[in-house]
matplotlib code that plots the C-alpha trace (Angstrom):
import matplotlib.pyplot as plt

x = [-42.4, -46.0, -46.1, -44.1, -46.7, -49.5, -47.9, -46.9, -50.6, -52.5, -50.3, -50.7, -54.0, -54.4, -52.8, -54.7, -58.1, -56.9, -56.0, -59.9, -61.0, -63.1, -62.6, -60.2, -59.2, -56.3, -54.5, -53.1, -54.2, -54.6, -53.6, -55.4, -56.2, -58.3, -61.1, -62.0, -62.2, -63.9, -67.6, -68.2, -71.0, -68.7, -65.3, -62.5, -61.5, -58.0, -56.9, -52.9, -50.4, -49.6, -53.4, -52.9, -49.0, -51.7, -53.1, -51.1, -47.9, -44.6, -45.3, -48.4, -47.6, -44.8, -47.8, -49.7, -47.0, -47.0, -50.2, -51.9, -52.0, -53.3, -53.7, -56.1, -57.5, -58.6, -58.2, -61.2, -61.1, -63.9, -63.4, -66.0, -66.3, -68.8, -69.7, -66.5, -69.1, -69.9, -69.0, -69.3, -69.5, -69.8, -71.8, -71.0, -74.0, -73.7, -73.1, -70.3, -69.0, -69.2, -71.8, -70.5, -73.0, -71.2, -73.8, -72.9, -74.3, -74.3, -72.6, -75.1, -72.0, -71.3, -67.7, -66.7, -64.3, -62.8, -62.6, -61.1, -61.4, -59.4, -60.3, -58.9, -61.6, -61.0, -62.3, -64.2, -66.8, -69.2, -70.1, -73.0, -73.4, -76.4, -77.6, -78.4]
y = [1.4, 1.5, -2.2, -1.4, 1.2, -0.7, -3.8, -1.9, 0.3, -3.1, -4.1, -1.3, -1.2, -4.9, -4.4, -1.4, -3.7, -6.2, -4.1, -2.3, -6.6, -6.0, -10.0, -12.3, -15.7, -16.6, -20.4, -20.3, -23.0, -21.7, -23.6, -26.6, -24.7, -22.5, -25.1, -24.1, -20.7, -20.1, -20.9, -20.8, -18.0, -16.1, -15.9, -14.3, -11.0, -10.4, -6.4, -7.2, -9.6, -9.5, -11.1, -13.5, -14.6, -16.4, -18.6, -19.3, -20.9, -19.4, -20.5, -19.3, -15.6, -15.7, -15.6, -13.1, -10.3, -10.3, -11.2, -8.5, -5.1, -4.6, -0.7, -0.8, -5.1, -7.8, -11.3, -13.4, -17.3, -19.2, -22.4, -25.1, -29.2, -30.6, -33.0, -33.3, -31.8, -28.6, -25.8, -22.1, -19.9, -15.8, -13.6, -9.2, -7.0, -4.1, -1.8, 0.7, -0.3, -3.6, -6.1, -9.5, -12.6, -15.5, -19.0, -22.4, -25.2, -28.1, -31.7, -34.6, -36.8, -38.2, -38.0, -35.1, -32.8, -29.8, -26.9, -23.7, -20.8, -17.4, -14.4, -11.2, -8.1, -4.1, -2.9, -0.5, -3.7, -5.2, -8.8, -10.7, -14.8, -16.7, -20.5, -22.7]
z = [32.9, 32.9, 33.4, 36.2, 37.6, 37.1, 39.0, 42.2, 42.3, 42.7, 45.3, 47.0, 46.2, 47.2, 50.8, 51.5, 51.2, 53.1, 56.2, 55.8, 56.0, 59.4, 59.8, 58.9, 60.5, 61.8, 61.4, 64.8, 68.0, 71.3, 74.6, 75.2, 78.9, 76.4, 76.8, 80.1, 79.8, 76.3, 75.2, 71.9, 72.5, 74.8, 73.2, 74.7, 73.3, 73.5, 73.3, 73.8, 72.7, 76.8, 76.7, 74.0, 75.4, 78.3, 75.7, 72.8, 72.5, 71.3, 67.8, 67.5, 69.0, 66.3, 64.0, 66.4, 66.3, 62.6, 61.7, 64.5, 65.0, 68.3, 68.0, 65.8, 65.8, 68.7, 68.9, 69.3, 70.2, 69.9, 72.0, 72.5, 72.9, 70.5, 67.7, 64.9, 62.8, 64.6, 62.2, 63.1, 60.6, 60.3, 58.2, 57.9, 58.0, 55.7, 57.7, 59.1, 61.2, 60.2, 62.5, 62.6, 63.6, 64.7, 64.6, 65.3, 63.6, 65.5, 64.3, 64.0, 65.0, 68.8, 68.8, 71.3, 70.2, 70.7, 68.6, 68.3, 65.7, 65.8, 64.6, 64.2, 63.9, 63.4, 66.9, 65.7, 64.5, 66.4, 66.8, 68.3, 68.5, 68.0, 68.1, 65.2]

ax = plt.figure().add_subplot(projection="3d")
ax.plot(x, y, z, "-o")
ax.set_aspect("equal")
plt.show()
């Protein structure tokens, strides 16, 4: 019984502390059509699934409707054309809210490619992007 108790408090436990995450991403692909609208310093935010049906495929919004509570979370793409190497990466500020930095650090590579990374963030946290 106790086993029992223990078992189903650090699940609970476990899902409460993933719902506080003020970032988490999201393995879904947008649109290619994406490409022209997103810049990897200016992302789109997306407040609805009604926004996000404009970008992403039925698949994908499968995933969105589970994976996205849009009461309380946004969407944001990142979308740019760049070296194969081009990473972008995130760091939280300790803070509360949370501050997010997004910078991208550019591939050494001349292969152009594109590139797409999807977020989802509590809206009460703010984010910023910078350059590498």
């Amino acid at each position: 019984m106790t086993f029992w108790m223990t078992g189903i408090a650090a699940i609970v436990l476990t899902s409460m502390a993933a719902a506080a995450e003020p970032i988490t991403p999201l393995a879904v692909s947008p649109e290619r059509a994406i490409f022209k609208k997103a810049v990897w310093n200016q992302p789109l935010v997306l407040k609805s699934a009604d926004e996000a049906a404009a970008h992403f495929g039925k698949a994908a919004m499968d995933t969105i409707r589970k994976e996205v509570d849009f009461k309380s979370q946004v969407l944001l793409v990142f979308a740019w054309q760049g070296s194969g190497q081009d990473k972008l990466d995130y760091a939280i500020a300790e803070s509360f809210p949370e501050m997010i930095r997004f910078s991208i650090t550019r591939g050494l590579t001349r292969d152009l490619r594109q590139h797409a990374k999807v977020f989802v963030l509590r809206s009460d946290v703010r984010w910023s992007t910078n350059d590498k």
